[in-house]
VEXLORO-871721 format. One record per residue: residue number from 1; chain; x negated, y, z negated of N, C-alpha, C in turn. Coordinates in nm, 4 decimals. Layout:
# VEXLORO-871721
+-----+--------+----------+----------+----------+----------+----------+----------+----------+----------+----------+
! num ! chaine !      nc1 !      nc2 !      nc3 !     cac1 !     cac2 !     cac3 !      cc1 !      cc2 !      cc3 !
+-----+--------+----------+----------+----------+----------+----------+----------+----------+----------+----------+
! NUM !      A !        X !        Y !        Z !        X !        Y !        Z !        X !        Y !        Z !
...
+-----+--------+----------+----------+----------+----------+----------+----------+----------+----------+----------+
***
This chain:
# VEXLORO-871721
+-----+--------+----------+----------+----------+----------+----------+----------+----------+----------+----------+
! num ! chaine !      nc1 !      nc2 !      nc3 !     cac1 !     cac2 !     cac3 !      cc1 !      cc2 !      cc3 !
+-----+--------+----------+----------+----------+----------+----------+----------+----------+----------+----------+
!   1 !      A ! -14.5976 !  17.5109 !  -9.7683 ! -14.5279 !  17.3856 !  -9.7848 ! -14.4895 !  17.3689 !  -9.9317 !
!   2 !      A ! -14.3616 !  17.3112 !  -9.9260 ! -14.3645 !  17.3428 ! -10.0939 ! -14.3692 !  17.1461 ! -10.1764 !
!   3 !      A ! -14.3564 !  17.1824 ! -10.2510 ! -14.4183 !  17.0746 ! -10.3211 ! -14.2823 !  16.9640 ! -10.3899 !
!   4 !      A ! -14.2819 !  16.8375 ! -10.3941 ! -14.1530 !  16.8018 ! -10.3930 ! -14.0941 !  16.7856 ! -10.5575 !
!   5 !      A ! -13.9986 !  16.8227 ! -10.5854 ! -13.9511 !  16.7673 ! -10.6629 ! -13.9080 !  16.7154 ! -10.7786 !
!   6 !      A ! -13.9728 !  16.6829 ! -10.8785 ! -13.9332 !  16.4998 ! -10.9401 ! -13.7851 !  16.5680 ! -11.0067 !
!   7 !      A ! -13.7004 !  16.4316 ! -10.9356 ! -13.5291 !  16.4526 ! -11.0029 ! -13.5475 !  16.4315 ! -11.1011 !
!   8 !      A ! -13.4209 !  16.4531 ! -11.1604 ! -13.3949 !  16.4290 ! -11.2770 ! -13.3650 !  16.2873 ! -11.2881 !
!   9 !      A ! -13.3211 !  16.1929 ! -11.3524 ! -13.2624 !  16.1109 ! -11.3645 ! -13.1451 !  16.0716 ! -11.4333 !
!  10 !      A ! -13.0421 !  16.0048 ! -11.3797 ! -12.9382 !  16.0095 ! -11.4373 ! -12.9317 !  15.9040 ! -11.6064 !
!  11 !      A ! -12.7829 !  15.8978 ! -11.7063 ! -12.8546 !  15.8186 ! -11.7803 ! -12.8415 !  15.9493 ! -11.9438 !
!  12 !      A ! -12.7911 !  15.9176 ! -11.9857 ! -12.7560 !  15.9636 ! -12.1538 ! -12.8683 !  16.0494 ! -12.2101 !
!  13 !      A ! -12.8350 !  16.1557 ! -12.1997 ! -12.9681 !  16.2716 ! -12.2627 ! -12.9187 !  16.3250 ! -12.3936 !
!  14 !      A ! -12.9337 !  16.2163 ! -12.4957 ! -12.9094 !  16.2707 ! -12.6368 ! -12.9135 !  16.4110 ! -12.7276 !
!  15 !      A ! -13.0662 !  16.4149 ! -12.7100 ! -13.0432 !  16.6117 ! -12.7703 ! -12.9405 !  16.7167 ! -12.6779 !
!  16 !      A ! -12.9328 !  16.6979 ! -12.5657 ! -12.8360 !  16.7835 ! -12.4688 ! -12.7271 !  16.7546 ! -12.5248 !
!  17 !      A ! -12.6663 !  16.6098 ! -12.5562 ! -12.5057 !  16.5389 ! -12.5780 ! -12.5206 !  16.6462 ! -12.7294 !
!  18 !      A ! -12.5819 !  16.5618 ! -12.8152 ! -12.5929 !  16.6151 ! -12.9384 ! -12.5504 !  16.7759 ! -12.9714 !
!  19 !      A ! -12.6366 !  16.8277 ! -12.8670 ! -12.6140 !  17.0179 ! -12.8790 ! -12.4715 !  17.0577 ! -12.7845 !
!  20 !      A ! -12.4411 !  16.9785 ! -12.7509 ! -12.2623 !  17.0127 ! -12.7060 ! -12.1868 !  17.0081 ! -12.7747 !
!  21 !      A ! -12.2223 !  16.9062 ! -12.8483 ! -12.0849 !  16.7939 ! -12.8910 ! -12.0689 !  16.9016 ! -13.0308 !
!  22 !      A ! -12.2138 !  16.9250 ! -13.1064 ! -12.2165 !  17.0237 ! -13.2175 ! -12.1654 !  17.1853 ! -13.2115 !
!  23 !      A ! -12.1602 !  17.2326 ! -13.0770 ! -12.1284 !  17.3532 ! -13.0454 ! -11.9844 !  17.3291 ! -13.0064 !
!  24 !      A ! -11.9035 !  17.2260 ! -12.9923 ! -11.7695 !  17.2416 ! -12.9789 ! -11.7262 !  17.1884 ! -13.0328 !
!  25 !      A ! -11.8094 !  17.1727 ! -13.1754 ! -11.7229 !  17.1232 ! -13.2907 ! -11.7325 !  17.2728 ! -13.3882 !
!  26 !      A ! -11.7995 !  17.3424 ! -13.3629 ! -11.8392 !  17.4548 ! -13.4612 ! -11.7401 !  17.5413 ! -13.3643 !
!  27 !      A ! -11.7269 !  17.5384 ! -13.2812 ! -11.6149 !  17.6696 ! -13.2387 ! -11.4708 !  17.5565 ! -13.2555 !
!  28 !      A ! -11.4347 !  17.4728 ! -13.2994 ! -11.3324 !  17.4441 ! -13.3123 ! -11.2973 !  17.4411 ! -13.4333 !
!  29 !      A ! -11.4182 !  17.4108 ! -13.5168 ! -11.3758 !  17.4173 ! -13.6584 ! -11.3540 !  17.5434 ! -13.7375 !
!  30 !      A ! -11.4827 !  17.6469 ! -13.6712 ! -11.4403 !  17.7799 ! -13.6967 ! -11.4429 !  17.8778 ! -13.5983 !
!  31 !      A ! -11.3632 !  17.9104 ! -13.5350 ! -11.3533 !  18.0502 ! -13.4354 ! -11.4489 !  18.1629 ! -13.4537 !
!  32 !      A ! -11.4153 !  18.1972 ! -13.5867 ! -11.4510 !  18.3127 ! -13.6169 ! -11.6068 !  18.3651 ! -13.5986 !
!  33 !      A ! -11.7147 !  18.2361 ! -13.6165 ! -11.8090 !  18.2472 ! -13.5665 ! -11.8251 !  18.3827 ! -13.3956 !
!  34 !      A ! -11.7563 !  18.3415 ! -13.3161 ! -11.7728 !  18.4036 ! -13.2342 ! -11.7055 !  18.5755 ! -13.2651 !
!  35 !      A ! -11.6511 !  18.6054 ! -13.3627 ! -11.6308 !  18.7310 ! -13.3690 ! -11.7270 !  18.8153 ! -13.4061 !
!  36 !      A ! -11.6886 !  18.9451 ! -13.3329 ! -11.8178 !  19.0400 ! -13.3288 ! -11.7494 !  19.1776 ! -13.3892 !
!  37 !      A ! -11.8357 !  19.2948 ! -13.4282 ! -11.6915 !  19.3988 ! -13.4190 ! -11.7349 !  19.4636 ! -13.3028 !
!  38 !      A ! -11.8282 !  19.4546 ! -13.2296 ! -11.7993 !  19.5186 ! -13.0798 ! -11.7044 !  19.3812 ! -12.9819 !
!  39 !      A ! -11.5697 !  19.4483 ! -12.9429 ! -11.4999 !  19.3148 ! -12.8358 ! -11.5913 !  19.3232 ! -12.7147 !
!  40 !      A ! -11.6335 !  19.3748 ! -12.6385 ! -11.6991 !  19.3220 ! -12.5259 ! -11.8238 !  19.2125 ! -12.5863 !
!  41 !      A ! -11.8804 !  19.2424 ! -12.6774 ! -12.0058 !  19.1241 ! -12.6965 ! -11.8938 !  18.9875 ! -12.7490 !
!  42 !      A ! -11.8297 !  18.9725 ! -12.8006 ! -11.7542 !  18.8343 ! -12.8467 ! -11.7169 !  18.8013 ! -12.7250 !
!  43 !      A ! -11.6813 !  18.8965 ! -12.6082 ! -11.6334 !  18.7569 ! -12.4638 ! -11.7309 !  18.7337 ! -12.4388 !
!  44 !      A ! -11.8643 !  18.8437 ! -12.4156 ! -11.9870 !  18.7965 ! -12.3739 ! -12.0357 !  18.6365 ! -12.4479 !
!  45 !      A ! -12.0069 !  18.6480 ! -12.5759 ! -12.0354 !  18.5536 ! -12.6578 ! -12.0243 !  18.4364 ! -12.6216 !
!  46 !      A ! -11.8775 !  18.4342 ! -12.6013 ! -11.7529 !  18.3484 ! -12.5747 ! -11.7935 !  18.2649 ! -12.4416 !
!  47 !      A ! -11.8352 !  18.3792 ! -12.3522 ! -11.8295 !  18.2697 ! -12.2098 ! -12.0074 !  18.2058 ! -12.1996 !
!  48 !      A ! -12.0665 !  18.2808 ! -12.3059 ! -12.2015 !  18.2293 ! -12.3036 ! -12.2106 !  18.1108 ! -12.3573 !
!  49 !      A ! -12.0827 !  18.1153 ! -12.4793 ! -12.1384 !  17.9266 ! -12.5816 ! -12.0827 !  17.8297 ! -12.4588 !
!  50 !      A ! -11.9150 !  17.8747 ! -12.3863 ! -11.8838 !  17.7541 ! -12.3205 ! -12.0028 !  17.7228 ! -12.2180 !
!  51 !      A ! -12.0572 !  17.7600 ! -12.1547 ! -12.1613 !  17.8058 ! -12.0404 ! -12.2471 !  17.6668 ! -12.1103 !
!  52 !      A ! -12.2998 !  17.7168 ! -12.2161 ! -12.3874 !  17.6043 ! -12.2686 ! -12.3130 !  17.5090 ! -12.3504 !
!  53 !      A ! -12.2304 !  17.4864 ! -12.3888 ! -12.1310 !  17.3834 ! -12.4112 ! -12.0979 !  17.2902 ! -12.2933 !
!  54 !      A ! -12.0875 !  17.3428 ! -12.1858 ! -12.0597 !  17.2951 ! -12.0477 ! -12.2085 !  17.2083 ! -12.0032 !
!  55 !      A ! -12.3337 !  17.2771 ! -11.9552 ! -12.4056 !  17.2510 ! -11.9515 ! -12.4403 !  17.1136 ! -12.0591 !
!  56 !      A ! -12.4490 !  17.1550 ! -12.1694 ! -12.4888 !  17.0213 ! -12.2331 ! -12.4353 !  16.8950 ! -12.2450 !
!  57 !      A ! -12.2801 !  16.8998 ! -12.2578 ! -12.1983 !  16.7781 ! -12.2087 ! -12.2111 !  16.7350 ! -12.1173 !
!  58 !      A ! -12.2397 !  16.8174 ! -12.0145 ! -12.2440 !  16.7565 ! -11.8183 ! -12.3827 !  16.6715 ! -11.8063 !
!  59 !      A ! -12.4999 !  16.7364 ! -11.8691 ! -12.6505 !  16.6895 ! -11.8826 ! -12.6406 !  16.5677 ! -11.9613 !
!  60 !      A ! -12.5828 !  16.5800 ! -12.0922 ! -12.5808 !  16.4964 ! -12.2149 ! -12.4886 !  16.3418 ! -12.1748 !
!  61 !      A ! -12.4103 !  16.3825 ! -12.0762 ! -12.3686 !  16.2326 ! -12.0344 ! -12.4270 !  16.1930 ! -11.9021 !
!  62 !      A ! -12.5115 !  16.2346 ! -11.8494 ! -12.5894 !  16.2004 ! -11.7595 ! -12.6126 !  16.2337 ! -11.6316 !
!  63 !      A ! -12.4352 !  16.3123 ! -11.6165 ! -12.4333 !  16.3779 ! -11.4611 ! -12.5376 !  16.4699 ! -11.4004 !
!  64 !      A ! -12.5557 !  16.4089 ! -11.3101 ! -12.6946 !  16.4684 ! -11.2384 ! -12.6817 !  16.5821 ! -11.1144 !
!  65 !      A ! -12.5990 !  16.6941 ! -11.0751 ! -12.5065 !  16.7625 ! -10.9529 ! -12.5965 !  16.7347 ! -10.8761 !
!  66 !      A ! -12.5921 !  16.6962 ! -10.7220 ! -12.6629 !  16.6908 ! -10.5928 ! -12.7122 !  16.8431 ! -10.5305 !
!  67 !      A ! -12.5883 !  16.9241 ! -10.5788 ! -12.6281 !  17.0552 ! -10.4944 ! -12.7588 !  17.1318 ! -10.6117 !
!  68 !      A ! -12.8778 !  17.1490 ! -10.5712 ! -12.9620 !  17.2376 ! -10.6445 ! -12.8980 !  17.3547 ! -10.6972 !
!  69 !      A ! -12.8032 !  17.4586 ! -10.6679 ! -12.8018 !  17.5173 ! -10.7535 ! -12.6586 !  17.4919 ! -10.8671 !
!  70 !      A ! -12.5846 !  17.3930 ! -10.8325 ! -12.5212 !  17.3247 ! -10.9494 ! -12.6027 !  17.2390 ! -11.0678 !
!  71 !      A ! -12.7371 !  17.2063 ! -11.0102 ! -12.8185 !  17.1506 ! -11.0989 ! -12.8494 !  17.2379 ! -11.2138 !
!  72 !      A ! -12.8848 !  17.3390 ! -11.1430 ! -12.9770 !  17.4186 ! -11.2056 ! -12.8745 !  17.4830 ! -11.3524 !
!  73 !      A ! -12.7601 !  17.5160 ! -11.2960 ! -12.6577 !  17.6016 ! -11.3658 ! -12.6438 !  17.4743 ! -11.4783 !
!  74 !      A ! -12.6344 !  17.3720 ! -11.4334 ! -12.5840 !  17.2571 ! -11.5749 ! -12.7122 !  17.2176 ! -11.6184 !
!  75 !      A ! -12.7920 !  17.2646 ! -11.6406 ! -12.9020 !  17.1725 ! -11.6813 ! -12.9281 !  17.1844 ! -11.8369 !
!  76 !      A ! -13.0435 !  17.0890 ! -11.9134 ! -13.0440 !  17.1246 ! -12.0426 ! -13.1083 !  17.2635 ! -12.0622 !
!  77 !      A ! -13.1791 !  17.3007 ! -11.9956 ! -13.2784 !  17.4474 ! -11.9678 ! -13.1526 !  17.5216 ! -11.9776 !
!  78 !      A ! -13.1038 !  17.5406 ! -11.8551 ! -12.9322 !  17.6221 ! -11.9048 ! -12.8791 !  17.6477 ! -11.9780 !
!  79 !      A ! -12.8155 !  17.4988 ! -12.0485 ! -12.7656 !  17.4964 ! -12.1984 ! -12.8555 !  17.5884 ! -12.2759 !
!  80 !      A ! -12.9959 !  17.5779 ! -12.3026 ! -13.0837 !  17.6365 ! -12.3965 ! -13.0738 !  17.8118 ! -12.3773 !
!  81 !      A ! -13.1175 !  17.8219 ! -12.2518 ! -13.1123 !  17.9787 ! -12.2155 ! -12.9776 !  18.0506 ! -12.2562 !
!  82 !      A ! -12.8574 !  17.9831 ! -12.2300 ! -12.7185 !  18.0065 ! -12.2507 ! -12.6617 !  18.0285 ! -12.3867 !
!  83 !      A ! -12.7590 !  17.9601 ! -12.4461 ! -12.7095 !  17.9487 ! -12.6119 ! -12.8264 !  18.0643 ! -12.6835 !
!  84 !      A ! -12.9222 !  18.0756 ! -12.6369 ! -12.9907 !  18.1908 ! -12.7043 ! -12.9065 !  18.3366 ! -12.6298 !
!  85 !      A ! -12.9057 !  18.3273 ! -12.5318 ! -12.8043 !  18.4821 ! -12.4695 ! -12.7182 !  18.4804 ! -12.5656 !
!  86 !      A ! -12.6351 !  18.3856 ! -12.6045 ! -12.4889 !  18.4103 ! -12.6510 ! -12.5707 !  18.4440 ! -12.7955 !
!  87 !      A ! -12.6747 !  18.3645 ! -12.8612 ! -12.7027 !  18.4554 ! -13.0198 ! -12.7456 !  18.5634 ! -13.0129 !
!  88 !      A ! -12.8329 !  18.5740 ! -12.9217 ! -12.8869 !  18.7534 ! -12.9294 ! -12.7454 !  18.8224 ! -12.8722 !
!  89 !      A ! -12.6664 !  18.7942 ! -12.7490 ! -12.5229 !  18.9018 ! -12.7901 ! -12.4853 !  18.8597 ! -12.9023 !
!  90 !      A ! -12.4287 !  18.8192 ! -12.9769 ! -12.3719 !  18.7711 ! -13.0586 ! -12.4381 !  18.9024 ! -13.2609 !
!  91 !      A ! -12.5339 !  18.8456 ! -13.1975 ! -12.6349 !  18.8802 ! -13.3138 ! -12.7202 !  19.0453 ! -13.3204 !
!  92 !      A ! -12.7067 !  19.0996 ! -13.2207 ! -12.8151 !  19.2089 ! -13.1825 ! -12.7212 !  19.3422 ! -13.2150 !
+-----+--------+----------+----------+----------+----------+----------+----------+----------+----------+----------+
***
């Protein structure tokens, strides 16, 4: 039997808003951040910051997805996991 639960709650999640709002101001202000000299790691890069850019705006203003695994994909955990993938590609 599995064990239930506890939702999330909907409702303004500041450090999530905060770590979006800062990650799509830093790829707008400078691109270049995401350049690599291997091109396959910069898309890797690339679709990893929006990933957690996405995630944290969706969390950070409160939207809560009904379907579990849309939850899961936007969540602040997401955002976090998403943004360390993209530095270690990015960085390694």
């Amino acid at each position: 039997m599995r064990r239930p639960v506890k939702p999330q709650r909907p409702g303004l999640h500041w450090p999530a808003l905060m770590a979006g709002v800062a990650v799509m101001l830093v790829v707008s202000v400078d691109p270049r951040f995401l350049i690599s000299a291997n091109p396959g790691r910069t898309h890797l890069a690339a679709a990893l910051l929006c990933w957690a850019m996405s995630a944290a705006l969706v969390r950070g203003v409160g939207f809560v997805p009904v379907h579990a695994a849309a939850r899961r994909l936007l969540s602040g955990w997401a955002s976090a996991v998403a943004l360390a993938a993209c530095l270690a590609a990015r960085f390694a």
